[in-house]
C-alpha positions in Angstrom: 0.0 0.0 0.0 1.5 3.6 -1.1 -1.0 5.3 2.1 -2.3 7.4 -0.2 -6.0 7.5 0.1 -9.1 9.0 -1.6 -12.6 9.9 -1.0 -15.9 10.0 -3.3 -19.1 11.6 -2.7 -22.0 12.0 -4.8 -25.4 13.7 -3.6 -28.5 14.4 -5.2 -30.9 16.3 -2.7 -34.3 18.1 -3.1 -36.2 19.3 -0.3 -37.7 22.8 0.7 -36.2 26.4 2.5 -38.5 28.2 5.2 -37.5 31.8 6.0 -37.4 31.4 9.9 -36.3 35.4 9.7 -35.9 38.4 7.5 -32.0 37.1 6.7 -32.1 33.3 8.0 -33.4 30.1 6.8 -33.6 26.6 7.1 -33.7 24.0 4.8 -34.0 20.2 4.7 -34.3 17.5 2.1 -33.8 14.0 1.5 -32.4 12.0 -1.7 -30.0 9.7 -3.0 -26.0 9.5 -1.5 -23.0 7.7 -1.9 -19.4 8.2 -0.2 -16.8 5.6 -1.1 -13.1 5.5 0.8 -10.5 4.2 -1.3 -7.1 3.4 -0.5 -4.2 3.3 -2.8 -2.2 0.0 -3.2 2.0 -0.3 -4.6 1.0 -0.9 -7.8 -1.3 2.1 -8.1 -4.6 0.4 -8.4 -8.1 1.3 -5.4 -8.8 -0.7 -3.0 -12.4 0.6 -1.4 -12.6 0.1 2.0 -16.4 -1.5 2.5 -16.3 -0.8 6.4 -16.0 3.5 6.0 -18.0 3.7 2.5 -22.0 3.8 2.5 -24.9 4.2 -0.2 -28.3 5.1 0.1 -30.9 7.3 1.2 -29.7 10.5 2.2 -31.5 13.1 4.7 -29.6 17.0 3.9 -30.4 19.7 7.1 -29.0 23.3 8.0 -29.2 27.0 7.9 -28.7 29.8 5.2 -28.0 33.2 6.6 -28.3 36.5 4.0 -25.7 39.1 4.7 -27.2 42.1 2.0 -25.2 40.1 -1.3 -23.4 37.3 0.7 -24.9 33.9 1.7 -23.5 32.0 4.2 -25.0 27.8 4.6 -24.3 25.8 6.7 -25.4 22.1 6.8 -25.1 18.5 7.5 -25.6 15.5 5.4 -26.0 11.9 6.5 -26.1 8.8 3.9 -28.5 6.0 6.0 -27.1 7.6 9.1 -24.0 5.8 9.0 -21.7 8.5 8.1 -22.3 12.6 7.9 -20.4 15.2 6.5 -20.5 18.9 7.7 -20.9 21.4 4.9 -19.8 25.1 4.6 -20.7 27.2 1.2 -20.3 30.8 0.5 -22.4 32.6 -1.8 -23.1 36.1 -4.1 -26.8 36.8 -4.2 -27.7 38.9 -7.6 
């Protein structure tokens, strides 16, 4: 094994936005997810690891907070509740 490892992810999420105030809201949606960890043997080929990857349904929660142009999310998505991943964006509102 070289050590070198790699991670996949693949989301696809719909689900709805409430404005809880005048510059915050929440949204939450479910769908389909899949995160594969894959590590990297001598030879170069992947190996996934079955134990750390997951696919399946996928529930999608957080906030959205308007600054005038900027956005600011933050969220949380879980594939099957097996394994979640924290998610930061940054946005320009037109």
């Amino acid at each position: 094994m070289s050590g070198k490892t790699e991670v996949s992810r693949l989301s696809l999420v719909g689900g709805v936005t409430y404005k809880v105030l005048p510059k915050l809201c929440a949204y939450a949606g479910g769908g389909y997810s899949w995160r594969r960890l894959m590590f990297e043997t001598a030879d170069g080929a992947l190996l996934v690891v079955d134990d750390d990857s997951t696919e399946g349904w996928s529930f999608d929660f957080g906030a959205i907070a308007n600054f005038d142009k900027f956005l600011v999310k933050l969220g949380l998505n879980t594939t099957k509740f097996k394994l979640a991943d924290f998610r930061i964006g940054l946005g320009y509102r037109f």
